[in-house]
N, C-alpha and C positions, 0 to 999 in steps of 0.2 A: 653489403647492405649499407645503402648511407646512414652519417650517425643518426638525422632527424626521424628516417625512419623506424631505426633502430630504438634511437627515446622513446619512443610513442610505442613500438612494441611494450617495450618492458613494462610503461605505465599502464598498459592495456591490460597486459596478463596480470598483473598487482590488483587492479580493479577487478577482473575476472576472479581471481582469488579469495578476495575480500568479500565478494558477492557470494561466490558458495559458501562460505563459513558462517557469513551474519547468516543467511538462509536459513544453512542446514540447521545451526546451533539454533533456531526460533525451532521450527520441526524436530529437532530430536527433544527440546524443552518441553515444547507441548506432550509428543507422547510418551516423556517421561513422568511429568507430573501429573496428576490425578488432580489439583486442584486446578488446573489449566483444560480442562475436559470438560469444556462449555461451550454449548452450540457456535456463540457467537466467532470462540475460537477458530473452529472450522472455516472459516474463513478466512483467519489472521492464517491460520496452518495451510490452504491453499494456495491462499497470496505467496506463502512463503514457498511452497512446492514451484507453482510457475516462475517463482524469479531466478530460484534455482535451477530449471528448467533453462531458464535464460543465460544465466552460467556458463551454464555445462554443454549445451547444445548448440549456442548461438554463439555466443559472446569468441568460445575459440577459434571458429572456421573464419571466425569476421577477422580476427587477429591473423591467422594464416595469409586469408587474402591481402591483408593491407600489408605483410611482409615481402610477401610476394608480386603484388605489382599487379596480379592475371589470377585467374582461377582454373587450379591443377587438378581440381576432386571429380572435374566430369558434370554431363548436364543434368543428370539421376540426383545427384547428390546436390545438385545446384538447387534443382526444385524442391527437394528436401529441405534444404535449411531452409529457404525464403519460407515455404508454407509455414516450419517449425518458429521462425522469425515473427512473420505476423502473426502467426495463430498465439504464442506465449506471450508477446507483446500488446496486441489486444486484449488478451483476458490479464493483464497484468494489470491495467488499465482500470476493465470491468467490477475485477475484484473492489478496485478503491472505492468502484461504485455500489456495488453493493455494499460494503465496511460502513458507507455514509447513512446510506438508507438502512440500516440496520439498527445504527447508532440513531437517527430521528426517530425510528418508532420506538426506540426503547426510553428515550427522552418524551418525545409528545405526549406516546401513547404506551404509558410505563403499566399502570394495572391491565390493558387489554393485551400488551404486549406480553408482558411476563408470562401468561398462559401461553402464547404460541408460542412464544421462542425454544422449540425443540429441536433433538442433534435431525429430528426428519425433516423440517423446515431448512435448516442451515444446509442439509444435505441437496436439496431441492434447489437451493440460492446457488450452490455451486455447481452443479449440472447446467443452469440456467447459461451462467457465466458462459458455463465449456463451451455450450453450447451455440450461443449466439456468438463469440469468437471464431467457433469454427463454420459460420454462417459467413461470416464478413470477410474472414480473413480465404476461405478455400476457391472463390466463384475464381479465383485471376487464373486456377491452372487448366481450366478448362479447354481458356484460348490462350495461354501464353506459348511463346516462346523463349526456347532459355537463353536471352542474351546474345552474344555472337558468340558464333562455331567457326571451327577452321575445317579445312579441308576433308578432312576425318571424323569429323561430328563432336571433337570435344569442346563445349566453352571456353574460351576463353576469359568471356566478362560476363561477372551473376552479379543483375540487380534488379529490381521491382521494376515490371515495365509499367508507362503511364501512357498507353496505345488508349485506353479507353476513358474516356471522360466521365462518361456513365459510372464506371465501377472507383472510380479515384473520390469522385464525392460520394456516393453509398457507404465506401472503405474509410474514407476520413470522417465522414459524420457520424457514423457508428461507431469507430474505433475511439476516435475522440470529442470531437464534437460537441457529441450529444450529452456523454460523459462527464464530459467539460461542466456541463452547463448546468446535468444533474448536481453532481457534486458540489460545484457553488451554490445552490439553491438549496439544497440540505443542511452543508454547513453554515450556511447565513441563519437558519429555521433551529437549528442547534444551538447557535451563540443566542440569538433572540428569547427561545427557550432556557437558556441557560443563567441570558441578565436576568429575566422575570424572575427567578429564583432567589437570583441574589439581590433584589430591590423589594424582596416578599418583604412585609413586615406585619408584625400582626401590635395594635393598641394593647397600652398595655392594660390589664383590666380585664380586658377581654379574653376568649375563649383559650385554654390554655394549651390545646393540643389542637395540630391541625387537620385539615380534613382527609381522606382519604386518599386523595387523587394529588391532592400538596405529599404525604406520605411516602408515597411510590416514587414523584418522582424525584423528595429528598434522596431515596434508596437508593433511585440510580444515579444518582452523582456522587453520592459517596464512598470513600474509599474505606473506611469504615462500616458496615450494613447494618442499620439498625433495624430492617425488616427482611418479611422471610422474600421481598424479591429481591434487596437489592444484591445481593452475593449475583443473583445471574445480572444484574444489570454491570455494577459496578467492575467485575472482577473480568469480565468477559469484553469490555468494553476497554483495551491497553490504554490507548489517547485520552480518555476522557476520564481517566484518574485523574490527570494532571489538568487536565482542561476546567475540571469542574472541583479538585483537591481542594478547594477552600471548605467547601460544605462538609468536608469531614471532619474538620474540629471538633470539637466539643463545644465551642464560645459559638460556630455554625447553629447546632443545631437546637443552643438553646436560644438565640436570636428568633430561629424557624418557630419556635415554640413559643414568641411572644415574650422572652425573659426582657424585665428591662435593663440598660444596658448607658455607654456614654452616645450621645447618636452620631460627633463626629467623630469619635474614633470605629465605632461602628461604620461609618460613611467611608473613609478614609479603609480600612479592611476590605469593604465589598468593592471598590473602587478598584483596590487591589489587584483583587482577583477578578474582576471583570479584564482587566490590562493582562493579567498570565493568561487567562482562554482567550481571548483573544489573538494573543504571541503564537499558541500554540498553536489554533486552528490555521493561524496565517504561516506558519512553520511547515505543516500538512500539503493545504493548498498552496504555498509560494513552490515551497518543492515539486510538486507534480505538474504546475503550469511551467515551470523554467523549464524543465525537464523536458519536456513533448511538446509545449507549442512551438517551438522553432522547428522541429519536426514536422508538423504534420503543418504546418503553416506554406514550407519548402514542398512538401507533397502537394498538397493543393495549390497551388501556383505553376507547379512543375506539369503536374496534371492538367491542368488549362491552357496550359501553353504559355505562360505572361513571362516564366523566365526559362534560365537553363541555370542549375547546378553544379556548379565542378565537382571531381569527383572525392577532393580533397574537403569541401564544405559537408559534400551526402557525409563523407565516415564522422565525421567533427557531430555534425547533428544527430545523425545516429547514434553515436556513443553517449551523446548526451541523454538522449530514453533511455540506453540502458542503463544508466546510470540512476533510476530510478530505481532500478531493480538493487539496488546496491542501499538508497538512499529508506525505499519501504523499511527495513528489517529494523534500523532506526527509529522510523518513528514511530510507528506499530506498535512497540513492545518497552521502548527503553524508560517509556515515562509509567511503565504500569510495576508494580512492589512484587508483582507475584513473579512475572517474567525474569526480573533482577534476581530474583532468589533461585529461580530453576534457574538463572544461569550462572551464578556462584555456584549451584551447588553439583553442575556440570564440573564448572574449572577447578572445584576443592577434587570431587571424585577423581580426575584428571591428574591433577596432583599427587593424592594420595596413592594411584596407581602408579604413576613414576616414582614413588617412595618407596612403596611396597616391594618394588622390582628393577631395581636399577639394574638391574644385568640386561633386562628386555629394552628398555631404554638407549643402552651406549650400544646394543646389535652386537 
């Protein structure tokens, strides 16, 4: 094997590795912890299942091939993974899109939301997902072929044909696209919803508690709850701890409440943290654009006809989506307090098990 190819295996399978463990360790956290058993999670917990999916199903067979030069597994197994490829790869996608539109209506529409957000609602969100992934991503086997065959019918080359114009834009505007364009427009409607918050002020004199609807949606940006919705907003919502972490203070929410106060050191605070949500959501959204649109930029082009691909560019931009699957588990969870905790208290148990039994340990 040359060394170059050889480099790039090893860093493959490294990132293949690191992908199933941030994964799993997000899904064994959730179903470990009881206070991580909120609809919204269901989401973060499926996101996390399909990338892991991505892993373990995808992520190897790709590394095989690019060892290898040719594809050994047969055209059965060819068509398997591509399907398994796009179909976890779209709803990987899907899911962010759902995560965002979940996260807007629990900001917009924080009192009408708090009532629906149930685990049968979240359950429904992600059937949705499966579902339209496997709408978008299955129509290619209908008419494909696997690639080239040698004499004997085995492939030799498995890749996504782009025989059809038709299905290459249906498949990239749905997979991404459209996606794309949802989730900028949610998160833009989130941060907007988020300054208005933090530029609330109320005279001082005036009413000292705020209204209803101001209430709710202090609730759900706080990481702290001081009402009976924001535990489901705040705590279910991992990114948007940190996005919107300033209103948890104390000096937050007596501002919220009209305390008076210095107004530019108050200015200079809310300024603050309009600059962190900001960071963050562009941390979210920078990741998922770098990530896939050189991808699906390459599909669509390729599919049209305007250019050709080497096949050394397809694995480079390939690996790069997957590498979203690696990058999700990140931002998901790591900026949320509760997440942090079931995952210390993963690596303390962990620990103390290898404490407990160091004979099982050295084998």
């Amino acid at each position: 094997m040359e060394t170059d190819r050889m480099f790039s295996v090893i860093l493959l399978s490294i990132v293949a590795v690191l992908t199933a463990a941030l994964n799993g360790g997000v899904i064994i956290a959730i179903v470990n912890t009881k206070k991580l058993h909120l609809p919204a999670n269901y989401l973060i917990c499926s996101l996390a299942v399909t990338d892991f999916l991505v892993s373990i199903l995808v992520m190897p067979l790709s590394i095989l091939y690019i060892a290898t030069n040719r594809w050994i597994l047969g055209c059965v197994v060819c068509e398997a993974w591509l399907s398994v490829d796009m179909t976890c790869c779209t709803c990987s996608i899907l899911h962010l899109c759902a995560i965002a539109l979940d996260r807007h209506w629990a900001i917009t529409r924080a009192l009408e939301y708090a009532s629906r957000r149930t685990p049968r609602r979240a359950v429904v969100m992600v059937t949705a997902v499966w579902t339209a992934s496997a709408l978008i991503s299955v129509p290619h086997l209908f008419w494909r072929h696997s690639g080239d065959a040698d004499l004997h019918g085995n492939c030799t080359d498995c890749k996504i044909a782009h025989d059809h114009v038709g299905y290459t834009i249906y498949s990239t505007l749905g997979a991404f696209y459209i996606p794309m364009a949802l989730i900028l427009i949610l998160y833009y409607r989130i941060f907007v919803a988020a300054r208005t918050l933090y530029h609330r002020r109320l005279p001082s004199g005036a009413r000292r508690n705020v209204n209803a609807v101001g209430r709710a949606r202090l609730g759900a940006c706080c990481a702290a709850p001081t009402s009976l919705s924001a535990p489901e907003v705040s705590v279910s919502d991992p990114a948007l701890n940190a996005e919107l972490s300033g209103l948890s203070s104390p000096a937050c929410v007596s501002q919220a409440m009209g305390d008076r106060g210095d107004g530019d050191g108050r200015t200079q605070i809310w300024a603050s943290r309009e600059r962190k949500a900001a960071r963050t959501l562009g941390l979210i959204l920078g990741a998922f654009i770098l990530c896939w649109l050189p991808f699906f930029v390459k599909e669509l082009l390729v599919g049209l006809q305007v250019c050709h691909a080497s096949a050394q560019v397809s694995d480079v931009l390939t690996w790069l989506g997957y590498g979203n699957s690696l990058v999700n588990p990140l931002l998901y969870t790591s900026f949320n307090e509760d997440f942090k905790k079931a995952f210390k208290m993963l690596l303390h148990c962990n620990d103390h098990k290898r404490h407990q039994f160091p004979g099982n340990v050295q084998g």
